[in-house]
Backbone as XML, in Angstrom:
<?xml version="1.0"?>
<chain id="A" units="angstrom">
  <residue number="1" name="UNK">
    <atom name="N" x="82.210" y="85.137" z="92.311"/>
    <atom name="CA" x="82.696" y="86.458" z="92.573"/>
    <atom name="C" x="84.206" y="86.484" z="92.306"/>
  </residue>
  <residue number="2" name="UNK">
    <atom name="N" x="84.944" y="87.551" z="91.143"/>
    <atom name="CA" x="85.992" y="87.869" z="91.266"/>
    <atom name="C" x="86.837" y="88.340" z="92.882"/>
  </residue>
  <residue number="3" name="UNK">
    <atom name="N" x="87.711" y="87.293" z="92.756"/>
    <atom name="CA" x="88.868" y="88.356" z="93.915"/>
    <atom name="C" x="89.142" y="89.119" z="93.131"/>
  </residue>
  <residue number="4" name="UNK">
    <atom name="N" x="90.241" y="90.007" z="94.148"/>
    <atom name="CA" x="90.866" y="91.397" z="93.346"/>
    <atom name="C" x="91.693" y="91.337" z="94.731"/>
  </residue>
  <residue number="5" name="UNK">
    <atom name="N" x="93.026" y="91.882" z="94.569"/>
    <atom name="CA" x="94.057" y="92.331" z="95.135"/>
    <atom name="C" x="94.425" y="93.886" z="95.548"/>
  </residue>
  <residue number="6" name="UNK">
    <atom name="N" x="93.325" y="94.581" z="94.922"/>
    <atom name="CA" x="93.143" y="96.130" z="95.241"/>
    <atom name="C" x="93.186" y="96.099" z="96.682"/>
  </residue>
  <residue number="7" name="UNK">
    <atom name="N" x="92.691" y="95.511" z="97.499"/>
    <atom name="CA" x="92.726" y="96.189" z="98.766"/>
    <atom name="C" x="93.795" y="96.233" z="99.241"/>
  </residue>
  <residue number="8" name="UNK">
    <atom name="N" x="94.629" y="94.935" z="98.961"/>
    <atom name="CA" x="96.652" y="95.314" z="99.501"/>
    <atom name="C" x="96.779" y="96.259" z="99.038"/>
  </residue>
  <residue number="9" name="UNK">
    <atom name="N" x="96.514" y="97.037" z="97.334"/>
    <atom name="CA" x="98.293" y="97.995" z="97.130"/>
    <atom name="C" x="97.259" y="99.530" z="97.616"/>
  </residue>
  <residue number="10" name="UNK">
    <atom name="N" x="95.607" y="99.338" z="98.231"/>
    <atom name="CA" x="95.296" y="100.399" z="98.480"/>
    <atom name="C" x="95.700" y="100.573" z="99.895"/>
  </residue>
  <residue number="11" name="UNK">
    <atom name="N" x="95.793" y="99.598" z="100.697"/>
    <atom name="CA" x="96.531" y="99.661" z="102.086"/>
    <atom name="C" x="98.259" y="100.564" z="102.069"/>
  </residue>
  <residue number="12" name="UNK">
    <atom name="N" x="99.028" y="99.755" z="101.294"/>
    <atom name="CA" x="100.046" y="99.797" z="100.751"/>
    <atom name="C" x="99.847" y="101.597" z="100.203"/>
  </residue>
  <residue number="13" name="UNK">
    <atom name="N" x="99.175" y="101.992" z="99.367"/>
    <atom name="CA" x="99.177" y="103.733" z="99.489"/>
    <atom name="C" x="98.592" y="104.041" z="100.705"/>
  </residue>
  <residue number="14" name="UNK">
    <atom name="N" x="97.536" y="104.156" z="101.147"/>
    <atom name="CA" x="97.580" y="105.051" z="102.619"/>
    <atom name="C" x="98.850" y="104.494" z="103.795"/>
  </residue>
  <residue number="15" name="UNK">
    <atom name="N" x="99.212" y="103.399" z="104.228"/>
    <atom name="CA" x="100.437" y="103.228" z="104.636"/>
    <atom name="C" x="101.154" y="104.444" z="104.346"/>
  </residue>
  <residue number="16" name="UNK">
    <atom name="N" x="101.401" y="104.364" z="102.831"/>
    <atom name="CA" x="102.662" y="105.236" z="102.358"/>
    <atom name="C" x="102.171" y="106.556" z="102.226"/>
  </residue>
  <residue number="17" name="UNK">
    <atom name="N" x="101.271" y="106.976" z="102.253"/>
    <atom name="CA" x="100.812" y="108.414" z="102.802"/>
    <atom name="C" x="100.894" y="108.687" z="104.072"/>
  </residue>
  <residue number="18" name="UNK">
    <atom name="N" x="100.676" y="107.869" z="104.993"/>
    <atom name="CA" x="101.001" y="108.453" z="106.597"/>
    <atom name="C" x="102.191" y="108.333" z="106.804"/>
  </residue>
  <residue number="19" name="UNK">
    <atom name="N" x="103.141" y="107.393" z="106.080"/>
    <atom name="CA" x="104.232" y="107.644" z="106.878"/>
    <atom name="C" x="104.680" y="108.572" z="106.465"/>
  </residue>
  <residue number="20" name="UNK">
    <atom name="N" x="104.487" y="108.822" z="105.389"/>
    <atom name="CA" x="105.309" y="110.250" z="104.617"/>
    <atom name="C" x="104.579" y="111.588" z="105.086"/>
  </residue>
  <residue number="21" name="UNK">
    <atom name="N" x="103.305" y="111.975" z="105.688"/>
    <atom name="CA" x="102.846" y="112.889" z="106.563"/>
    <atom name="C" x="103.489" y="112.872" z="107.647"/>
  </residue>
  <residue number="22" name="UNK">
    <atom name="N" x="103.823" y="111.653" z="108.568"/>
    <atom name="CA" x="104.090" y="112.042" z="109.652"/>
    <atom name="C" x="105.716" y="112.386" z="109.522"/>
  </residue>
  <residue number="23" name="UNK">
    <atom name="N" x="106.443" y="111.328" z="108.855"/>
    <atom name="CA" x="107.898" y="111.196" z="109.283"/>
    <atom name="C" x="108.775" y="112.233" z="108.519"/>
  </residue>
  <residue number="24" name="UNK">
    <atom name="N" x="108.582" y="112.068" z="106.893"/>
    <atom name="CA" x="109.345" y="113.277" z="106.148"/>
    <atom name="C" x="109.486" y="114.296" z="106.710"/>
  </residue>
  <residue number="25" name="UNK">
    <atom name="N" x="108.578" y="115.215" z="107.033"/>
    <atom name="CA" x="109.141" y="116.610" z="107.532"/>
    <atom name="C" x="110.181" y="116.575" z="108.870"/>
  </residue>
  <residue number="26" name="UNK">
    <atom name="N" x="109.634" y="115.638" z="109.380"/>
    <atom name="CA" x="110.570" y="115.445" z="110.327"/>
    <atom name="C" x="112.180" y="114.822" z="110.149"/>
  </residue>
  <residue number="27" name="UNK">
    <atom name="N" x="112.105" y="114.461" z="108.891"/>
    <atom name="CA" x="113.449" y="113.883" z="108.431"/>
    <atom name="C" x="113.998" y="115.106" z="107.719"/>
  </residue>
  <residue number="28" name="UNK">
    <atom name="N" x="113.240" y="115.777" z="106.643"/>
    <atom name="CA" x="113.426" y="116.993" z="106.134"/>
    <atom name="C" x="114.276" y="118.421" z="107.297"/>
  </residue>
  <residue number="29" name="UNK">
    <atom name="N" x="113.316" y="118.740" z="108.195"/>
    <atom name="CA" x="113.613" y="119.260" z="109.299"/>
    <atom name="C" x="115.166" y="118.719" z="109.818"/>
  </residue>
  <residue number="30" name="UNK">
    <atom name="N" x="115.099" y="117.861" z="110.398"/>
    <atom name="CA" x="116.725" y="117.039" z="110.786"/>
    <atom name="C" x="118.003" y="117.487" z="109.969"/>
  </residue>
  <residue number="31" name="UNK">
    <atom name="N" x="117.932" y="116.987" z="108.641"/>
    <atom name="CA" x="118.815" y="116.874" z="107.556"/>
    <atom name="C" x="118.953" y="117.884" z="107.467"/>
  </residue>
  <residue number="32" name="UNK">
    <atom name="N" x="117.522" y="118.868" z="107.037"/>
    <atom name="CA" x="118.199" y="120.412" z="106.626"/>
    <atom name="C" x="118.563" y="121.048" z="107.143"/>
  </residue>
  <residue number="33" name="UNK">
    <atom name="N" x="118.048" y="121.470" z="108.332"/>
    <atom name="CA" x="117.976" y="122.786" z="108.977"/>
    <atom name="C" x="119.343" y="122.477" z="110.428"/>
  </residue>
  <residue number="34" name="UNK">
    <atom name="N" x="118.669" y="121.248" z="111.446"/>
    <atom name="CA" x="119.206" y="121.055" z="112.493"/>
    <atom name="C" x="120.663" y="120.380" z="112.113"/>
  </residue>
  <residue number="35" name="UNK">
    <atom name="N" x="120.887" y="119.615" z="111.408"/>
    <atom name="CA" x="122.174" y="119.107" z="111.297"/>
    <atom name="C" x="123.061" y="120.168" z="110.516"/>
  </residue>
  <residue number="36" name="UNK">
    <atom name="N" x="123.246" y="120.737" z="109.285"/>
    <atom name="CA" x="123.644" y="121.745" z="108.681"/>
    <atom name="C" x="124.157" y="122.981" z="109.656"/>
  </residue>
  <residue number="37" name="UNK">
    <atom name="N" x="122.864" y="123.525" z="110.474"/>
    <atom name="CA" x="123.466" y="124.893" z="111.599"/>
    <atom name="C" x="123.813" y="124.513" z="112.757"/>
  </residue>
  <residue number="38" name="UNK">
    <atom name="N" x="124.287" y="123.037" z="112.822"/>
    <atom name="CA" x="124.436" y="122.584" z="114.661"/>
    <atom name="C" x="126.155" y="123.568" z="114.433"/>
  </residue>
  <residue number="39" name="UNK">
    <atom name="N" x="126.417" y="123.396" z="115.717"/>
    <atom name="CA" x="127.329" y="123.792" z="116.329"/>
    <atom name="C" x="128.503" y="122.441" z="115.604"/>
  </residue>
  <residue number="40" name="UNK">
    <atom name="N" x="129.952" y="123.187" z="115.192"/>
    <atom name="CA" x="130.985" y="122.245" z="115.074"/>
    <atom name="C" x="131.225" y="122.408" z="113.284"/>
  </residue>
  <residue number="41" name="UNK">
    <atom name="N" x="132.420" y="121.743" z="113.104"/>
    <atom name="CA" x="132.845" y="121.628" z="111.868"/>
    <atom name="C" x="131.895" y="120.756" z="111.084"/>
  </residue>
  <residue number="42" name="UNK">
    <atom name="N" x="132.019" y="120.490" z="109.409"/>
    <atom name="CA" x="131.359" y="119.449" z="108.794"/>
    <atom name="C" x="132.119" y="117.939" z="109.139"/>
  </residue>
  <residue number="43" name="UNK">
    <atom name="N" x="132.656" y="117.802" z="109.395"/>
    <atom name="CA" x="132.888" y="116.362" z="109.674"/>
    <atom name="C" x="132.593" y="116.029" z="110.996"/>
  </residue>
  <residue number="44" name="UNK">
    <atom name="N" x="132.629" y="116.642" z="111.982"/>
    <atom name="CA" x="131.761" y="116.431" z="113.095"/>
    <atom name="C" x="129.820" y="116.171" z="113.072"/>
  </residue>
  <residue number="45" name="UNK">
    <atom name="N" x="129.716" y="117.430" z="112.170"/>
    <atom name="CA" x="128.000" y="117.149" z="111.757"/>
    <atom name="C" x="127.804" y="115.397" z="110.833"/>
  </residue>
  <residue number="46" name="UNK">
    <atom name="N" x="129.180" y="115.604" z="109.810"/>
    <atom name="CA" x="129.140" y="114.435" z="109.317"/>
    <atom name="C" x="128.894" y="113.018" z="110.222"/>
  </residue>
  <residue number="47" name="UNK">
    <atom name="N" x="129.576" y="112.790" z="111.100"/>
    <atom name="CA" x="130.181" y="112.066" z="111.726"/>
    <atom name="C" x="128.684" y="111.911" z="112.774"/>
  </residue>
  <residue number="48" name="UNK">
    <atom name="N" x="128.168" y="112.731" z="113.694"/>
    <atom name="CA" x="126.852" y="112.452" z="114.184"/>
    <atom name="C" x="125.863" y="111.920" z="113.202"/>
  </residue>
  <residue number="49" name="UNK">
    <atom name="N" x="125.822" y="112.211" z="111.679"/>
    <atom name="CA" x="124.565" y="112.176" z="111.097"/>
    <atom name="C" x="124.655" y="110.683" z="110.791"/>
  </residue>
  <residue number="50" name="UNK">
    <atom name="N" x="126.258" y="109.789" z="110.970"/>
    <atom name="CA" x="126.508" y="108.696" z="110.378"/>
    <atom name="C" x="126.401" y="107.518" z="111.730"/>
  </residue>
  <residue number="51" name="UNK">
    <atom name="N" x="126.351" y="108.112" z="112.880"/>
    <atom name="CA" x="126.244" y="108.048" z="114.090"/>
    <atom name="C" x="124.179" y="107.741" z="114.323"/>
  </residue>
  <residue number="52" name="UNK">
    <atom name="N" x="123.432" y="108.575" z="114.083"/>
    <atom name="CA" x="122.693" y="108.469" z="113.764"/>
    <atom name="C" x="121.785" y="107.393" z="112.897"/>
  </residue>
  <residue number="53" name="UNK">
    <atom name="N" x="122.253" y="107.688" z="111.898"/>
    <atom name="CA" x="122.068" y="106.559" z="110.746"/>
    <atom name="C" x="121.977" y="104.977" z="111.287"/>
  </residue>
  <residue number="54" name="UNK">
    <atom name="N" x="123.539" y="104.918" z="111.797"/>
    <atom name="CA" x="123.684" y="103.799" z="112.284"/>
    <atom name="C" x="123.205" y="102.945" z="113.398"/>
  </residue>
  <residue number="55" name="UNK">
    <atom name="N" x="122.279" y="103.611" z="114.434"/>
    <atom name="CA" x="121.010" y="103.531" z="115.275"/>
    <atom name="C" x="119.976" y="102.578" z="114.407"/>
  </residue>
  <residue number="56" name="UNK">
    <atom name="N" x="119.937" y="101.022" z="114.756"/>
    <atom name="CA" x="119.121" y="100.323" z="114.190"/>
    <atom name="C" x="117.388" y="101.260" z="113.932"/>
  </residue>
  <residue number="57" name="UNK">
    <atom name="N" x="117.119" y="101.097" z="115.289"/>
    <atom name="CA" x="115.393" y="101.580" z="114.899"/>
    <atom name="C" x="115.614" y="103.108" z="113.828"/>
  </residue>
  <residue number="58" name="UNK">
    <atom name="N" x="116.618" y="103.899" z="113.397"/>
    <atom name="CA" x="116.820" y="104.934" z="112.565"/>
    <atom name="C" x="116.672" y="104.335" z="111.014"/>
  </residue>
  <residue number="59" name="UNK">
    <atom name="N" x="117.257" y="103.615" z="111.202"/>
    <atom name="CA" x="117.153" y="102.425" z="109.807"/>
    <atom name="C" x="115.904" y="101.625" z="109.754"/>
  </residue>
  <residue number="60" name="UNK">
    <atom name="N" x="115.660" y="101.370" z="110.796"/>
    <atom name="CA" x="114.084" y="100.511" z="110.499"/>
    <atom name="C" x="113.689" y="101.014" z="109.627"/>
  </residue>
  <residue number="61" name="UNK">
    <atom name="N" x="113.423" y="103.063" z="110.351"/>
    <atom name="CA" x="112.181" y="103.759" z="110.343"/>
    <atom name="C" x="112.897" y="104.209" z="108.697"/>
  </residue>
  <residue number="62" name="UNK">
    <atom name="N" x="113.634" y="104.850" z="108.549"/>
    <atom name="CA" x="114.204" y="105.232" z="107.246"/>
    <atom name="C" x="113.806" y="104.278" z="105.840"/>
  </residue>
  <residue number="63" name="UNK">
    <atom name="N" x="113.910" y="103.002" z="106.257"/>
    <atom name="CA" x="112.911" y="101.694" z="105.579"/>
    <atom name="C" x="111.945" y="102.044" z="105.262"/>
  </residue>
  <residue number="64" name="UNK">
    <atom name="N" x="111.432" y="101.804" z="106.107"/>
    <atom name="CA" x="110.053" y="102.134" z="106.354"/>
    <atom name="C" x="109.108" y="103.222" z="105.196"/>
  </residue>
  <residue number="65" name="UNK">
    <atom name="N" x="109.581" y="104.253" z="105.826"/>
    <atom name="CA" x="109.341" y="105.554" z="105.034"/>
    <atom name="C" x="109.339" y="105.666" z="103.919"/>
  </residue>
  <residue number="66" name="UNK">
    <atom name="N" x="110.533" y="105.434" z="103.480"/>
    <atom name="CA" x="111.009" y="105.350" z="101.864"/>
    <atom name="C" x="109.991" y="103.976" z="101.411"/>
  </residue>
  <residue number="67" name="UNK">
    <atom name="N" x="110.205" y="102.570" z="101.482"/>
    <atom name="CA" x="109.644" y="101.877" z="100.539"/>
    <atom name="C" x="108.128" y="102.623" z="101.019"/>
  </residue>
  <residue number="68" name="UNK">
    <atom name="N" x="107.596" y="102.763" z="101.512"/>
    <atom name="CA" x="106.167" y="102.598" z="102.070"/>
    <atom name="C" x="105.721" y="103.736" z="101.112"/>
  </residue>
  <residue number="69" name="UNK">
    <atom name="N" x="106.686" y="104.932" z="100.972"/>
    <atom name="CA" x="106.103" y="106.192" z="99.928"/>
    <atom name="C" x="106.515" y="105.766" z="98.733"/>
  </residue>
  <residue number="70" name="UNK">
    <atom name="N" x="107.242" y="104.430" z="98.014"/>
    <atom name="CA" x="107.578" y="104.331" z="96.849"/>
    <atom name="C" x="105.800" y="103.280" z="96.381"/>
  </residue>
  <residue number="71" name="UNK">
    <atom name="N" x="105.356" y="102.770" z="97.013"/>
    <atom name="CA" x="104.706" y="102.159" z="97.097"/>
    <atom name="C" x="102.829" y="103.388" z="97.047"/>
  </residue>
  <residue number="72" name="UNK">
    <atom name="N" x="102.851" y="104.028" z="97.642"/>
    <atom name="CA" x="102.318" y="105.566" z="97.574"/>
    <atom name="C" x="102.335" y="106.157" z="96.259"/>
  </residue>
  <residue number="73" name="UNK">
    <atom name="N" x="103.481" y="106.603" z="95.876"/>
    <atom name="CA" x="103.733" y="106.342" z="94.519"/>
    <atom name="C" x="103.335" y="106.078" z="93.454"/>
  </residue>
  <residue number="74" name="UNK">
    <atom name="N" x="104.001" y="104.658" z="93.651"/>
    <atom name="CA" x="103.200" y="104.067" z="92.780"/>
    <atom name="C" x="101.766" y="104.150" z="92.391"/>
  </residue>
  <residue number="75" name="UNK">
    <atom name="N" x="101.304" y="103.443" z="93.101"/>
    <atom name="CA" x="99.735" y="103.649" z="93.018"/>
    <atom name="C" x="99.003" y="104.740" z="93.028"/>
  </residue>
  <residue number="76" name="UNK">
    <atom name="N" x="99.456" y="105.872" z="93.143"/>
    <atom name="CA" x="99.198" y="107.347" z="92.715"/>
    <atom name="C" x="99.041" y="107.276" z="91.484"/>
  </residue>
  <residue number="77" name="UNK">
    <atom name="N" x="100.237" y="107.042" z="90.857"/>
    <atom name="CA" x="100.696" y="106.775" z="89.365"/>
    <atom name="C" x="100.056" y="106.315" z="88.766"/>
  </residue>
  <residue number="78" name="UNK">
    <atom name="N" x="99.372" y="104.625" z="89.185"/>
    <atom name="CA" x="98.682" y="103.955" z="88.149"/>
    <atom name="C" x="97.359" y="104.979" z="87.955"/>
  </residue>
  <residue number="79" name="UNK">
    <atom name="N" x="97.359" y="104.758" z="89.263"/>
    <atom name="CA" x="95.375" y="105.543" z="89.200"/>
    <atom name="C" x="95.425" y="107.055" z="88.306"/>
  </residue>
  <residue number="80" name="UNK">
    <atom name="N" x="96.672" y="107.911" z="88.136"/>
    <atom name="CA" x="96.464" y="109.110" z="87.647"/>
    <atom name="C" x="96.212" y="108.559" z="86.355"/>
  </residue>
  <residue number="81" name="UNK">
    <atom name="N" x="96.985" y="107.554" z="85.989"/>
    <atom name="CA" x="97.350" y="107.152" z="84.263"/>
    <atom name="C" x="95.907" y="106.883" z="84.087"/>
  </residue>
  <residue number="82" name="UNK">
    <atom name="N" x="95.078" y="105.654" z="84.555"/>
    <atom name="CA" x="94.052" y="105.286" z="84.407"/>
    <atom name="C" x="92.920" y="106.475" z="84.598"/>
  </residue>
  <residue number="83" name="UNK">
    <atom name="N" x="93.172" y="107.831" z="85.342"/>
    <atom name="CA" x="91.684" y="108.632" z="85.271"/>
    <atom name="C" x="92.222" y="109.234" z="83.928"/>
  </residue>
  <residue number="84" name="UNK">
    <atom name="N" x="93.505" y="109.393" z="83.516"/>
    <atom name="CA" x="93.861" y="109.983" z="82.371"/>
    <atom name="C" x="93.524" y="108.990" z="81.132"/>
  </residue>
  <residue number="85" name="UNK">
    <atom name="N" x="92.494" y="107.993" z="80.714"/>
    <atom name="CA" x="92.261" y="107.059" z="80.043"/>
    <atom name="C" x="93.122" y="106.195" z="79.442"/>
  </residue>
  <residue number="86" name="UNK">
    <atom name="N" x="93.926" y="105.697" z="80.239"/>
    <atom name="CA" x="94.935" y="104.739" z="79.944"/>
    <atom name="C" x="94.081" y="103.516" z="80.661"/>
  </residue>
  <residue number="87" name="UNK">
    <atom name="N" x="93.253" y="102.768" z="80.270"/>
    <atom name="CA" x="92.102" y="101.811" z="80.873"/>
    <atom name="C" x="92.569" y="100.668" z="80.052"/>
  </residue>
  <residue number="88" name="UNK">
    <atom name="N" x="93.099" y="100.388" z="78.952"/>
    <atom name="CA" x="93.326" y="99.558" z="77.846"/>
    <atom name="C" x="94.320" y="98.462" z="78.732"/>
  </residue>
  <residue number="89" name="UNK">
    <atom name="N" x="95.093" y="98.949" z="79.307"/>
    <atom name="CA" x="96.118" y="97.868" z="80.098"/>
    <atom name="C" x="96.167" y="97.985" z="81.470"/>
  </residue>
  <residue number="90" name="UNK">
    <atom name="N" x="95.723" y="97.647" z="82.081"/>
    <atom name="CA" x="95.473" y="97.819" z="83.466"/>
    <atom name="C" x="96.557" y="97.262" z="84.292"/>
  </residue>
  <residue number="91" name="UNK">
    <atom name="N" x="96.821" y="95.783" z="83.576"/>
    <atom name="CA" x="97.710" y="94.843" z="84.429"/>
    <atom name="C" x="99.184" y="95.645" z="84.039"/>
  </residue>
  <residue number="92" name="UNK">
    <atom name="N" x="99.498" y="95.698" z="82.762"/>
    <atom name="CA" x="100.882" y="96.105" z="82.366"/>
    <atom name="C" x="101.048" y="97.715" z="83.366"/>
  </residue>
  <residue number="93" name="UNK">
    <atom name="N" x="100.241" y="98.400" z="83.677"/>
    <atom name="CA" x="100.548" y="99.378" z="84.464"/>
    <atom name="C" x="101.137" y="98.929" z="86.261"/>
  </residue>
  <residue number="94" name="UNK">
    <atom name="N" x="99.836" y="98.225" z="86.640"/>
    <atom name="CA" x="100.235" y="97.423" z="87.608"/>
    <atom name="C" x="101.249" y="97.042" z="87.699"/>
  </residue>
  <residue number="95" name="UNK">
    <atom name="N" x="101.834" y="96.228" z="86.603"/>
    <atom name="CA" x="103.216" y="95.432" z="86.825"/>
    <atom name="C" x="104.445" y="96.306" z="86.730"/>
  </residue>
  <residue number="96" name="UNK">
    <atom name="N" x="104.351" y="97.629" z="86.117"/>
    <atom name="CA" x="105.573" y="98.487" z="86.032"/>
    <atom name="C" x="105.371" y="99.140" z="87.001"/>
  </residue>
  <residue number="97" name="UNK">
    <atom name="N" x="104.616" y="99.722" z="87.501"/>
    <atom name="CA" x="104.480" y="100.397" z="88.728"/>
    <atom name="C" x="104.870" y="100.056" z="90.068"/>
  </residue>
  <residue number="98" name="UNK">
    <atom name="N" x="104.195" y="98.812" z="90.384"/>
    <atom name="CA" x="104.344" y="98.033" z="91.419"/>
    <atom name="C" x="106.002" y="97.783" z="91.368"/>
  </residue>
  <residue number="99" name="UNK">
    <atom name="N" x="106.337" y="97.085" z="90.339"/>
    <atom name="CA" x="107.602" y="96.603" z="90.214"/>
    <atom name="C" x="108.776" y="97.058" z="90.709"/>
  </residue>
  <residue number="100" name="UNK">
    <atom name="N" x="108.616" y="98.290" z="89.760"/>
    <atom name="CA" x="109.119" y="99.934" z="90.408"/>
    <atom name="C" x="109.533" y="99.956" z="91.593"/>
  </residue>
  <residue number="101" name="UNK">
    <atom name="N" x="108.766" y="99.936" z="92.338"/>
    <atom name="CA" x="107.847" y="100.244" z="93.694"/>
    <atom name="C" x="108.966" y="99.376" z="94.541"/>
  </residue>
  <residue number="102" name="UNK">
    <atom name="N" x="108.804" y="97.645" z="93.899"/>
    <atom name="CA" x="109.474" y="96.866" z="94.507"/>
    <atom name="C" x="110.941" y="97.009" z="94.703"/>
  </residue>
  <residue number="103" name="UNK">
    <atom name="N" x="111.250" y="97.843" z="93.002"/>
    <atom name="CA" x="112.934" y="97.620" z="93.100"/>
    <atom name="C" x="113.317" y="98.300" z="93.698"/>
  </residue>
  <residue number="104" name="UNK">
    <atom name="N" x="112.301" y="99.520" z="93.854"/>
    <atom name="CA" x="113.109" y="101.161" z="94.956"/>
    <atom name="C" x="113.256" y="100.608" z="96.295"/>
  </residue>
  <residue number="105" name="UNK">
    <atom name="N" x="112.208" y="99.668" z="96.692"/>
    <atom name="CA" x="112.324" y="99.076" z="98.039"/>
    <atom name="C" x="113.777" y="98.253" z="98.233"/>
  </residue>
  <residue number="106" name="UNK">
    <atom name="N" x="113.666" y="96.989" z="97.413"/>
    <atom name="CA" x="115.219" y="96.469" z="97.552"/>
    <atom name="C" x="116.632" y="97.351" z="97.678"/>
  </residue>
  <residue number="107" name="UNK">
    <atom name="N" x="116.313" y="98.457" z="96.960"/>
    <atom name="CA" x="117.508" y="98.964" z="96.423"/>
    <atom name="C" x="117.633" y="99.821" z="97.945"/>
  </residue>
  <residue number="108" name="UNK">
    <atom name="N" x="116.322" y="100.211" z="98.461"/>
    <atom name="CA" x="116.782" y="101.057" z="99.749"/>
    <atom name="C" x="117.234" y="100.370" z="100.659"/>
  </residue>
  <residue number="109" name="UNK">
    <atom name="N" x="116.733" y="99.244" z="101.021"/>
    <atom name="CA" x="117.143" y="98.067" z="101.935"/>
    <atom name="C" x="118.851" y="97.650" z="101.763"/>
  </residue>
  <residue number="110" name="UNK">
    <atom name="N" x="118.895" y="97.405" z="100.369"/>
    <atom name="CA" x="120.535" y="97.214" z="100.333"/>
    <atom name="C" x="121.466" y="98.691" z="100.564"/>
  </residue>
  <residue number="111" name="UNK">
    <atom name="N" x="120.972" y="99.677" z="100.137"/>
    <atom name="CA" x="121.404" y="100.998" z="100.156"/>
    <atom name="C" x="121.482" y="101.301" z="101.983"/>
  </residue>
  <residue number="112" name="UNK">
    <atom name="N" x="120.643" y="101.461" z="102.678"/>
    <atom name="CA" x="120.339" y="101.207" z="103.662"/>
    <atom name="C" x="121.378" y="100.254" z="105.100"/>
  </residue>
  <residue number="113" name="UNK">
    <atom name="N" x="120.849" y="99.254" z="104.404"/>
    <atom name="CA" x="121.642" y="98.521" z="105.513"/>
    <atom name="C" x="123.252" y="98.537" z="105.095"/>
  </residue>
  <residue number="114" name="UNK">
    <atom name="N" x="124.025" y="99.074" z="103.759"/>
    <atom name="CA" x="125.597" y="99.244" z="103.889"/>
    <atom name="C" x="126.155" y="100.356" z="104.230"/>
  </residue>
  <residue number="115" name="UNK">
    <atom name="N" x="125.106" y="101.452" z="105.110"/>
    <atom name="CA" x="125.619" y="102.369" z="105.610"/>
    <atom name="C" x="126.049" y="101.929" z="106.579"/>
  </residue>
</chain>
């Protein structure tokens, strides 16, 4: 019997579908609406939102979110390409996709933690 590794990056998309159901709007909501019309000048709003930010579990979750929907993503991606008959390379999709996937993650993590 072949293994197959499908069941990680299918974990890896629903992961990255719930977190992005539950948490985005709620990050959306924050950013847009509540921080923008709070009470006070922009560098005060500034200054809480960086205040904020800087709240470890805010950063976990901000992690979190982001790689977990780049990863969502991805694998959206491959599978659209492939119902769209792109079947000929399966792995080379995999590997740009995923990859992708991986570098958006690093890049948020470093992006991330030098706030």
């Amino acid at each position: 019997m072949k293994q197959s590794n499908e069941a990680f990056w299918w974990s890896l998309f629903s992961a990255g579908g719930v977190a992005a159901a539950l948490f985005l709007p709620a990050i959306v909501v924050l950013t847009g609406f509540v921080l923008p019309f709070a009470e006070g000048d922009t560098a005060t709003r500034h200054e809480q939102l960086r205040e904020l930010i800087g709240w470890w579990p805010v950063r976990v979750l901000l992690m979190l979110v982001i790689s977990l929907s780049f990863f969502h993503c991805a694998h959206r991606m491959r599978h659209l390409l492939m119902d769209f008959g792109v079947r000929s390379t399966p792995l080379l999709l995999a590997v740009v996709f995923y990859a992708g996937a991986i570098t958006g993650t690093v890049a948020t993590v470093v992006v991330i933690s030098r706030l």
